[in-house]
N, C-alpha and C positions, 0 to 999 in steps of 0.2 A: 512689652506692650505692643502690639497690635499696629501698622503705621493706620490702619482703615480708622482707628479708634482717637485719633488726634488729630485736632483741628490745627492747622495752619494757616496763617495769615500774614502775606507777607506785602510790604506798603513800598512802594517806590517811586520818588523823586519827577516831580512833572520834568518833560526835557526841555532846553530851553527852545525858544522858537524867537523867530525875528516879529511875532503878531506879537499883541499884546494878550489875549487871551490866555488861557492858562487850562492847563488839562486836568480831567479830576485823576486823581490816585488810581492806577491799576490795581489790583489785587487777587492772588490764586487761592482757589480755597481747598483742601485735601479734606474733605470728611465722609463716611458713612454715612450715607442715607438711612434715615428711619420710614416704616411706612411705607415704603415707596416713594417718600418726597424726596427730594433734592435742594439746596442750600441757594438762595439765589444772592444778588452781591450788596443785599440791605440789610443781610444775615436773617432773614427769614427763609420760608419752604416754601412750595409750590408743589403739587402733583405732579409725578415724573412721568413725560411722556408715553404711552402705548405704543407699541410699534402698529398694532391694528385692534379695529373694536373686535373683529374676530378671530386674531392669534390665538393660536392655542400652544404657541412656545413657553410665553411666561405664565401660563396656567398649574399651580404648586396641585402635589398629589398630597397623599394625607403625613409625609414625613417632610411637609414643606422644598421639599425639590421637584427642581421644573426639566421643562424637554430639554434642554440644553445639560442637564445634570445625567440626566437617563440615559439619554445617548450616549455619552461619554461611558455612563458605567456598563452600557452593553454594545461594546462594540465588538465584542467575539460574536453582536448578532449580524454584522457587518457583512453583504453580501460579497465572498471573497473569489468564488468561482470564477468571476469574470475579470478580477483584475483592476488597474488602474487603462484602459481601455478607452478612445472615442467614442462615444455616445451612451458607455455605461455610465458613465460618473458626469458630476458636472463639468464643463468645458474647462471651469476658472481653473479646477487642481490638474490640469493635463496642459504642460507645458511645451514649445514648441521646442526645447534644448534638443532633446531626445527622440523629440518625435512625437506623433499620437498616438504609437502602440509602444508606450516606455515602460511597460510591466516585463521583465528581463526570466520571472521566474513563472510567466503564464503559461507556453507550453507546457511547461514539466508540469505546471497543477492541473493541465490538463488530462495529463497520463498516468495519473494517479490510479486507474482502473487497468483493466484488462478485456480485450473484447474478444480475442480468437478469430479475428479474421486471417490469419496465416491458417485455422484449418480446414484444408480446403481435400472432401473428397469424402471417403463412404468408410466411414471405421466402425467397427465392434466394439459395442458397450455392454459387459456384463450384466446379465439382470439384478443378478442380486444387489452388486453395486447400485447401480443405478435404483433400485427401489430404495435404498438404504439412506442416498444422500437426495433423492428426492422429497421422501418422506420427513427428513429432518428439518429441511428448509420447507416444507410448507409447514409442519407443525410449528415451527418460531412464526409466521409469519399470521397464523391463525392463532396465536398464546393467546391473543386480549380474548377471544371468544368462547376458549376452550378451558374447563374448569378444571386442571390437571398442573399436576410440575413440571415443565420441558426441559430440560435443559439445554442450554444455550450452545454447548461446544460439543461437537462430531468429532473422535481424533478417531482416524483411519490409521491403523498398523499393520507390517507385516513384513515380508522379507525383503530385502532390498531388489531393486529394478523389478520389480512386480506390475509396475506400470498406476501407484494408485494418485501420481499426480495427472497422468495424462488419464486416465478415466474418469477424473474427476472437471479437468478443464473439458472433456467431450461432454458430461454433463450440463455443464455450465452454458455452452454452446446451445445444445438443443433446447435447453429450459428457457436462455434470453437472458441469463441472470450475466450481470457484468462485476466481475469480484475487485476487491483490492485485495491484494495478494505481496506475501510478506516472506521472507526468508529467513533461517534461521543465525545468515552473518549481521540481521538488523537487529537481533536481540543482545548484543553487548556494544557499548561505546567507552570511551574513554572520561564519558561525561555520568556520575552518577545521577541516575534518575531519567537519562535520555530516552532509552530505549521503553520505559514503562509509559512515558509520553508518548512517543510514537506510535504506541499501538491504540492508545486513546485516541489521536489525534485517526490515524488512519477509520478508526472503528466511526467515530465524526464523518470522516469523507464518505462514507460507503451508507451511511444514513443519508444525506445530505443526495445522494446519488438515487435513493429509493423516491427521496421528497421532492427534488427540483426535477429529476430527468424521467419519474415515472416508470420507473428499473427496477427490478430486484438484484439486490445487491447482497455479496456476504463476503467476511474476511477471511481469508484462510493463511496458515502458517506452514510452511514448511519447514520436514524434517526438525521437530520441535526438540527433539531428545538431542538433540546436535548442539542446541542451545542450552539447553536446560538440563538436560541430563545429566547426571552423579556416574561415571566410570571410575571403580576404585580409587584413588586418589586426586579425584578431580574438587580442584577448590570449586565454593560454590561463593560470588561474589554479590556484592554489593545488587547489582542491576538485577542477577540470577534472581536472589528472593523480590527487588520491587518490580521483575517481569510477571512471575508466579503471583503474588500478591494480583497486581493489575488483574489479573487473569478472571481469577478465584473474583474480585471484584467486579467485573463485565456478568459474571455469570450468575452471580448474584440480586445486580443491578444494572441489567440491558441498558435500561431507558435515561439512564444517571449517568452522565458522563462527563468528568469537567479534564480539561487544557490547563488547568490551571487561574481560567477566571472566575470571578467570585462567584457563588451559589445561587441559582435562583429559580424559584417556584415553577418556574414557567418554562427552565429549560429543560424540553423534555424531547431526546433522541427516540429515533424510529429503533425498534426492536433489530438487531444485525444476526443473520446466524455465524456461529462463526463456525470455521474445520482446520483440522491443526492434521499436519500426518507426520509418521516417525516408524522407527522400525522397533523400540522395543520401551514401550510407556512406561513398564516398570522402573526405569535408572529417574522418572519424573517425581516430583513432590504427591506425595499419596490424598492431600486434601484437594489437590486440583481436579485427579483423573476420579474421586469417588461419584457416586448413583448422585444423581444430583444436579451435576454442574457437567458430565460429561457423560457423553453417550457413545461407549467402545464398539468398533467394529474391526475384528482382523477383516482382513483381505489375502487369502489365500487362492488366486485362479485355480478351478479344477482342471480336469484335461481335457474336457471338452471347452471349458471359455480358453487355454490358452490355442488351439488349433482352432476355431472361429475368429482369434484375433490375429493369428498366424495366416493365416488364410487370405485375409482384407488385406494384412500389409504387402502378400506377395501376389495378390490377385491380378495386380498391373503388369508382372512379370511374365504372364499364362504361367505360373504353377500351379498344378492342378490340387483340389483337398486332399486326394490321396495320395501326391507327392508330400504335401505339407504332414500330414500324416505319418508317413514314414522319417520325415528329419526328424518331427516332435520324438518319435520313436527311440531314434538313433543317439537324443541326446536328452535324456533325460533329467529329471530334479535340475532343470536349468528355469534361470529367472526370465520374464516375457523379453528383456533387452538383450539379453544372448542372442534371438533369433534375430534381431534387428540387426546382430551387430555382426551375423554372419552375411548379409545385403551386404552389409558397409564394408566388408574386406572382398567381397568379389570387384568391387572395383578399384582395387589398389593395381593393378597390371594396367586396366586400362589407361588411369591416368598416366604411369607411367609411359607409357608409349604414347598419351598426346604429349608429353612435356618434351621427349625426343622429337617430336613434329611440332611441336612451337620452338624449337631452334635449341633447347638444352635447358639444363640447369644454369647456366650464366647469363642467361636473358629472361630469367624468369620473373625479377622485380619490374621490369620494364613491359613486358608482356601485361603479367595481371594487374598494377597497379594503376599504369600510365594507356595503357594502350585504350583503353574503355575511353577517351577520351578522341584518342587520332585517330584510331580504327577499332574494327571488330577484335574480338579476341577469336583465337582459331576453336573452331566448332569442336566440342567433345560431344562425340560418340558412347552412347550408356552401352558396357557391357550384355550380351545376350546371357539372362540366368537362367542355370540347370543346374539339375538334382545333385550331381558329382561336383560342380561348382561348390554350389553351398555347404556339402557335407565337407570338403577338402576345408573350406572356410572354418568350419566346426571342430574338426581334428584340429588346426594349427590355434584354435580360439583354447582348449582342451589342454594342448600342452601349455599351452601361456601360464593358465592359469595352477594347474599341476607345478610348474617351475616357482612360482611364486610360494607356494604355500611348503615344498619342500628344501627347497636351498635357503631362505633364510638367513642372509648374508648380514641379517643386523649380529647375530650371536658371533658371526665371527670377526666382527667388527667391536663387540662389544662382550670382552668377555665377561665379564662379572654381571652380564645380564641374568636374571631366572629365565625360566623357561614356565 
């Protein structure tokens, strides 16, 4: 039983005093109110106070609960962006132990997006790309208008180092759109069911990002197959099918999204596009990637987008197109991070030769780590780049990769390996 549902009455002893007069009997009374009355101490009722003739806390909705009930059960509507914060919330829940700004986890929910301000300069965006994932994000953004199926997920494919996450953050850039962006090490945890929260929860944020900041916003995954992919004897676990699942469910139901708190009529998220990239969708669940719920596009640069992108990256260098032309040439069925990566070996001499001008390799913790603080660190000098540079850079990139795929030093490590 109930204690609200039993009445108590408990009688105790006047105390003595040195007057004569005498005290009447205290008495506590524990019951349930009916009606809204309250028990007064003749054992009748009274009307129970109002807190105002014009509150509208204890005003009941039609299943008899009031504001104080409502609240409580939507508090995943709780503005969380900002935190436990001075001047967001009330003064009384912001205590002075800590501080005024005792929210610990408000930075990080602040960076929950992606803005691209580190890209800074004149790069080349394929058109065809660029029409591709333009086109995809306005069509979800225009779904409620347009009398058609869209589907909700873009997966971009193709050969690895192709360049189709950095074409697509240049997209991103130029369009204004500010993504939450996800990797394929967040799709398994150690906790069943985390990771299919996650991307609910994230897909939340990036709504949230469209409605409060006036942004277009979209989720994207990378390298999705890395996650979820089946390579012949790859277990598929627990998290694998409620990521997949989740997925197939977004795509289904943009606008429907729950965290886990209870259902309701009214919770209704902004449309999110999402774009997932991988290099080979087929090792993925066949009900995810079908006409429908996902919209395939390889991504193969031709030979004019990669010498246009080639071109921008060494345009700072004065390499002329028709130098860039001739490396493209010289090194062929290569992926767009090859030519990046012959830049980045031309300067392996150089540094060398500052680290013998900053004093050695024995002063070199003390140098780069500390000295940023007592002094300058000593000025590097950028290598001057040339044609014979680069291509020397390409030869030694060339044999790396030839050594790799021929010596195969696991078989002789492991003999009972297959081949």
């Amino acid at each position: 039983m109930a204690l609200t549902n039993i009445s108590l009455r408990f009688k105790f002893p006047p105390l003595k005093s040195s007057s004569s007069s005498t005290r009447k009997p205290s008495s506590i009374v524990c019951s349930k109110p009916d009606g809204g009355k309250v028990a007064n101490d003749d054992g009748g009722t009274k009307p129970r106070k109002k807190l105002s003739e014009q509150s509208s806390w204890e005003v009941k909705d039609s299943e008899g609960k009031d504001y104080l009930y409502r609240l409580g059960a939507e508090s995943d509507n709780v503005n969380i962006s900002v935190g436990a914060r001075s001047g967001m919330i009330d003064d009384v829940f912001i205590g002075d132990f800590l501080g005024k700004d005792s929210d610990i986890v408000f930075d990080y929910r602040q960076k929950a997006t992606r803005s691209f301000e580190h890209l800074q300069g004149d790069y080349y965006i394929a058109p065809s790309f660029l029409d591709k994932v333009a086109v995809h994000i306005v069509k979800n953004y225009l779904a409620p208008s347009l009398n058609i199926k869209i589907p909700l997920i873009l997966g971009i494919w193709g050969g690895k180092g192709q360049g189709k996450t950095f074409q697509t953050e240049l997209i991103f850039k130029t369009m204004g759109v500010e993504p939450v962006i996800m990797s394929a090490g967040e799709l398994e945890s150690d906790r069943a069911g985390e990771p299919g929260r996650l991307i609910r929860d994230r897909y939340r944020t990036a709504s949230q990002v469209i409605q409060n900041q006036g942004k277009m916003s979209v989720l994207m995954i990378n390298d999705i197959d890395a996650g979820l992919g089946r390579f012949g004897e790859t277990q598929m676990t627990v998290n694998n099918q409620i990521v997949v699942g989740t997925l197939m469910n977004l795509a289904d139901n943009p606008t429907r999204v729950s965290v886990g708190q209870e259902w309701r009529e009214a919770d209704i998220v902004n449309r999110v596009p999402l774009i997932v990239t991988g290099n080979d969708f087929s090792t993925l669940y066949a009900p995810l990637i079908r006409e429908g719920r996902m919209e395939k596009f390889y991504w193969q640069p031709t030979r004019e987008d990669i010498v246009n992108i080639v071109s921008r990256m060494y345009e700072k260098d004065g390499i002329s197109r028709k130098d860039v032309i001739s490396i493209v040439d010289k090194f062929p069925n290569q992926a767009l991070d090859f030519y990046g990566a012959l830049r980045s070996r031309t300067y392996d001499r150089s540094i060398l030769k500052w680290v013998d001008e900053a004093g050695g390799m024995e002063t070199l913790g003390k140098i780069l780590l500390r000295s940023k603080k007592t002094k300058e660190v000593p000025q590097f000098t950028p290598p001057e780049q040339t044609v014979e540079a680069l291509l020397e850079s390409g030869y030694s990139l060339i044999n790396e990769q030839k050594l790799i795929m021929e010596t195969k030093l696991s078989k002789e490590y492991m003999k009972n390996m297959d081949d």
